[in-house]
C-alpha positions as CSV (number, residue, x, y, z in Angstrom):
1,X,111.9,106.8,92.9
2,X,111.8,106.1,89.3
3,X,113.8,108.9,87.1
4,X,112.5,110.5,84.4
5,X,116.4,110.4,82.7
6,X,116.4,109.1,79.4
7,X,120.1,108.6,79.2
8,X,122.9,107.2,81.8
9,X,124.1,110.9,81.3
10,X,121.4,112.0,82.6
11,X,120.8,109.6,85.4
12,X,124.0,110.6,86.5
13,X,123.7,113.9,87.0
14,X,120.4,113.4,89.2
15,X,122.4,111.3,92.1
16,X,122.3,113.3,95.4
17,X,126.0,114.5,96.3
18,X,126.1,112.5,99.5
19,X,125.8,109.0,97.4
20,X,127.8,110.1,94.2
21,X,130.7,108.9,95.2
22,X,129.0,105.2,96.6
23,X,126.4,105.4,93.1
24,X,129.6,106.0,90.8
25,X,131.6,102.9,92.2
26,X,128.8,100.4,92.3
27,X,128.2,101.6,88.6
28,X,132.0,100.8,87.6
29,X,131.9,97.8,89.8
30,X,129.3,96.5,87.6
31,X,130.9,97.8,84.9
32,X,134.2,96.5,85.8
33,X,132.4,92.7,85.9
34,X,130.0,92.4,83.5
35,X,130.3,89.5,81.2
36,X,130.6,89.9,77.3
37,X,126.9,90.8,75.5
38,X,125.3,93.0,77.9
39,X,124.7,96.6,77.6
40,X,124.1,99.5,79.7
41,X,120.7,101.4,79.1
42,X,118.3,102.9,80.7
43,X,115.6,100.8,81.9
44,X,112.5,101.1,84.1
45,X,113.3,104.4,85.1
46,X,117.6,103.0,86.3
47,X,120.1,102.5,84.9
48,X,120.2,99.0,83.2
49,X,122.7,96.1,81.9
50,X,120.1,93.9,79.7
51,X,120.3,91.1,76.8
52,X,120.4,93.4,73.7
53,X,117.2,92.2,71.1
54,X,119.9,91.8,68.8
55,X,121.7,88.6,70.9
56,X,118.1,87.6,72.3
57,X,115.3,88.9,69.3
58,X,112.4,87.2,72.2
59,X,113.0,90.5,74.7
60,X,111.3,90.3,78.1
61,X,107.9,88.1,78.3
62,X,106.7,90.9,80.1
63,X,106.7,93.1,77.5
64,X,109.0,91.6,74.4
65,X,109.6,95.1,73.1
66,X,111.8,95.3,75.8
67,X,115.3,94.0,76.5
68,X,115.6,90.8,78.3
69,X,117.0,92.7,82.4
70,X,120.2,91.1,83.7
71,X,120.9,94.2,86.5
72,X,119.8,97.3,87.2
73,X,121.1,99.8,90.0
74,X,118.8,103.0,91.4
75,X,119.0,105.4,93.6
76,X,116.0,104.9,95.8
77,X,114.7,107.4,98.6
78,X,116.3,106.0,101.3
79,X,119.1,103.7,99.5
80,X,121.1,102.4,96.5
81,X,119.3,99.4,95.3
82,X,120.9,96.7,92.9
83,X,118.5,94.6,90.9
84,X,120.0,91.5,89.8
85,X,117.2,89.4,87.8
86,X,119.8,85.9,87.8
87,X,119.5,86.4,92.1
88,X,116.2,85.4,92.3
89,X,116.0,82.9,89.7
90,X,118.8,80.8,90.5
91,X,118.5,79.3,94.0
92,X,122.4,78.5,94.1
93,X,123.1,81.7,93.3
94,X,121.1,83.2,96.2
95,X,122.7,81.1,98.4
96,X,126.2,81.7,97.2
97,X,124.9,85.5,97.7
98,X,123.9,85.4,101.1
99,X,126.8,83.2,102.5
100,X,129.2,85.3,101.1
101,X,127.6,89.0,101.8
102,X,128.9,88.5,105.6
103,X,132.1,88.1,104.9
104,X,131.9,91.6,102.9
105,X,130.6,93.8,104.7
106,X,129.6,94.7,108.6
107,X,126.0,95.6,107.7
108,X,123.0,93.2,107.8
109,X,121.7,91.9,104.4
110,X,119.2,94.2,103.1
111,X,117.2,91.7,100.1
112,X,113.9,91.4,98.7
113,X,113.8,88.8,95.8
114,X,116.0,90.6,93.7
115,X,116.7,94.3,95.5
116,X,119.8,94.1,97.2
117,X,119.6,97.7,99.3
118,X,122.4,99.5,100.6
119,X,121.3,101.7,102.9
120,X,125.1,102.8,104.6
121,X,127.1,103.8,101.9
122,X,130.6,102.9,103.4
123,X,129.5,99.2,103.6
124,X,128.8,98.7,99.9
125,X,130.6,95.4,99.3
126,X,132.0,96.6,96.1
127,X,134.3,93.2,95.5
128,X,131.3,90.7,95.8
129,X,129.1,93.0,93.7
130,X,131.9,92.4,91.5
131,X,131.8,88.8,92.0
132,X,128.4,88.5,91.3
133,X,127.7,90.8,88.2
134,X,130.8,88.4,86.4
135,X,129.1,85.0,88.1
136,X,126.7,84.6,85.1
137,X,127.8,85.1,81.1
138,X,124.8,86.4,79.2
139,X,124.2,82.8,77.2
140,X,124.4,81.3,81.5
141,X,121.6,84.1,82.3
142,X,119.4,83.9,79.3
143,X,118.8,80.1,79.9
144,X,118.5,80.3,83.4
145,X,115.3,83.0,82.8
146,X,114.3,80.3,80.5
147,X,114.3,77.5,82.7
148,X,113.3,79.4,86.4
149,X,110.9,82.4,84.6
150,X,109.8,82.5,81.3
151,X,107.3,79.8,80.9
């Protein structure tokens, strides 16, 4: 489900009641963690924290008129998604990830390379979301996608 928002505001306003509450905390969570550079933004149609042009001019080799991505959190159709970029290109990380997720919350993982999906909204792990997001600084992140992705 990609939002046609083109503001946080906006994004906001578009979550369904029922996951408001769940979509606001994993926002301030993030929020709450996130290492010195990054910004919030919209980005691919969700809410976005990315590497401002300004601190990396390079952007995303995808498409360098874009922000480098860092994280980005969605309300899907059927759950809350959080895209963290740093996940899937650092190995350690992902296995810090998924041996820590069980001891935070009672619901399986839910993970594609990147998408962590919450599908339950009273199992959110807010405190290792927290740990994660404040894992990486932004100089940590843009040379890991240096080393693992851009190439």
């Amino acid at each position: 489900m990609n939002s046609k928002a083109t503001s946080v505001e906006d994004y906001l306003k578009e979550i369904p009641d029922d996951r408001k509450e769940a979509f606001y905390k994993l926002r301030q969570t993030i929020v709450s963690n996130l290492p010195k550079g990054f910004e919030e933004t919209m980005s691919y149609g969700m809410i976005g924290y990315v590497v401002p042009h300004s601190a990396y001019p390079a952007g995303y080799h995808c498409n360098p008129k874009l922000p480098l991505p860092f994280v980005n959190i969605a309300n899907q159709k059927s759950y809350l998604a959080l895209y963290h970029s740093c996940i899937y290109a650092d190995g350690d990380l992902m296995s810090w990830f998924k041996e820590e997720f069980p001891k935070h919350s009672k619901a399986k993982l839910d993970m594609g390379k990147s998408c962590i999906r919450f599908k339950k909204m009273d199992q959110i792990p807010y405190d290792l979301i927290g740990e994660l997001i404040a894992k990486v600084s932004m100089q940590e992140w843009i040379s890991t996608y240096e080393k693992s992705i851009k190439k």
